[in-house]
N, C-alpha and C positions, 0 to 999 in steps of 0.2 A: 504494500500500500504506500511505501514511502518512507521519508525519515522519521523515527521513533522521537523524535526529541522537539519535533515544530512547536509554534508558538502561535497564540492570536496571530497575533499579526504576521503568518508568512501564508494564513491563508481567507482573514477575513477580507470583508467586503471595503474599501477604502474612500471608494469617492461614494456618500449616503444622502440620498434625499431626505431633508426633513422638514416640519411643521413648524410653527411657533404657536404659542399658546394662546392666541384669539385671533387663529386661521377659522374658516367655517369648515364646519365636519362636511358639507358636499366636495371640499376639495379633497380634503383627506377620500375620500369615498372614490372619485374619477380618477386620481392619481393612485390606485390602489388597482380597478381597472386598466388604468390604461397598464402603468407599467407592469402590471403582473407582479403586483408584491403584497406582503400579508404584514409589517410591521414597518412604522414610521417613526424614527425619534422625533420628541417635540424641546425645542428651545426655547430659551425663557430671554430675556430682551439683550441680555448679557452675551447671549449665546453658548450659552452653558447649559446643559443635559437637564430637563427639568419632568420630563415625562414620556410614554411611547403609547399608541395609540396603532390598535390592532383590525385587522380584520374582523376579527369577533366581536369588536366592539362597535362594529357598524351593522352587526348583524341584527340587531333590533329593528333596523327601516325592514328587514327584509319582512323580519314578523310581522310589524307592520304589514306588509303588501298583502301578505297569506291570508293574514285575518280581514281582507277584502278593504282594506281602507285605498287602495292602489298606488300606483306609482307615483304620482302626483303630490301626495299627502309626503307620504315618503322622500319626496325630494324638496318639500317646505320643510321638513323637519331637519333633516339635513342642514339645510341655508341658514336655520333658525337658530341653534348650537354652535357651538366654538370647540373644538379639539380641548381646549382644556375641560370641558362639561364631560366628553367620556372618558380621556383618557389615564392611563394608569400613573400616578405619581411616585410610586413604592418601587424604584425599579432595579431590576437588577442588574448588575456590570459587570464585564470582566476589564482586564488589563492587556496592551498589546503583546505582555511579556510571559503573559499564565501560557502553563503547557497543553497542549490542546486538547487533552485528555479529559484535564481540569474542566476547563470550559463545559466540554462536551456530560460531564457529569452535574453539571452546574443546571445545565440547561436539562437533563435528566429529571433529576430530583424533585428541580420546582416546575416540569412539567409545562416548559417555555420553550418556545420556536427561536428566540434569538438572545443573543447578549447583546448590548449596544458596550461599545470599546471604548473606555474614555484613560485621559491623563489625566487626573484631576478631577475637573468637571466638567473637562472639554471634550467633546465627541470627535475621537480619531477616526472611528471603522462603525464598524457591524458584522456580527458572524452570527451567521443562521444555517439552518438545515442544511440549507440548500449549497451553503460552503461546505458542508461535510460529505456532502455529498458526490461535487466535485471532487473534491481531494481524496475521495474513496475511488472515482472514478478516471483519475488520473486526468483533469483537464482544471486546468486554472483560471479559463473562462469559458462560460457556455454562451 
């Protein structure tokens, strides 16, 4: 599979799109869409790591739609909220320098699709699944 000894950072994600904390949740929503991704850090005015905002946590428009209120509703509701009204503030990190092992056990345990990478409180990266899964599959971009 590769070298036993990597690190965050020789296979997370480096250049990360992210939120700020009174973005509207329809962007988070269409940016999640468009680019095919399931977790966004959110930044706080400093620009420092202040929360992340998930797929699952936009899954409520969907209930929404199911339970016949439609698309429409769903996408007022959307415009109506700010990324900071859903997303998670408790969050959890790793370091560019943890063994990826670590990481990967980290993200295990609490049952989480990514770590956001920070120095401080600065956002370096992101490693998620879908980096491990790469790196399982021997390609460093898909």
């Amino acid at each position: 599979m590769g070298k036993p000894n990597l690190v965050v950072a020789d296979v997370m994600t480096k250049e990360v799109l992210t939120l700020e904390r009174n973005d509207k949740l329809s962007i988070a929503d269409d940016v999640m869409k468009q680019r095919r991704i399931r977790h966004i850090p959110v930044l706080n005015r400093d620009g420092d790591l202040c929360g992340i905002i998930t797929q699952r946590d936009l899954f409520r428009g969907i209930l929404l739609r199911s339970l016949g209120f439609g698309s429409r509703a769903e996408d007022k509701m959307l415009e109506s909220l700010a990324v900071k009204d859903a997303m998670h503030d408790n969050v959890i990190t790793t370091s560019p320098d943890t063994p990826l092992a670590e990481a990967a056990e980290l993200m295990l345990s609490n049952k989480i699709g990514c770590l956001p990478v920070v120095d401080g409180e600065r956002l370096v990266g992101l490693i998620s699944e879908a980096d491990f899964v790469k790196q399982f599959a021997g390609k460093s971009e898909c």
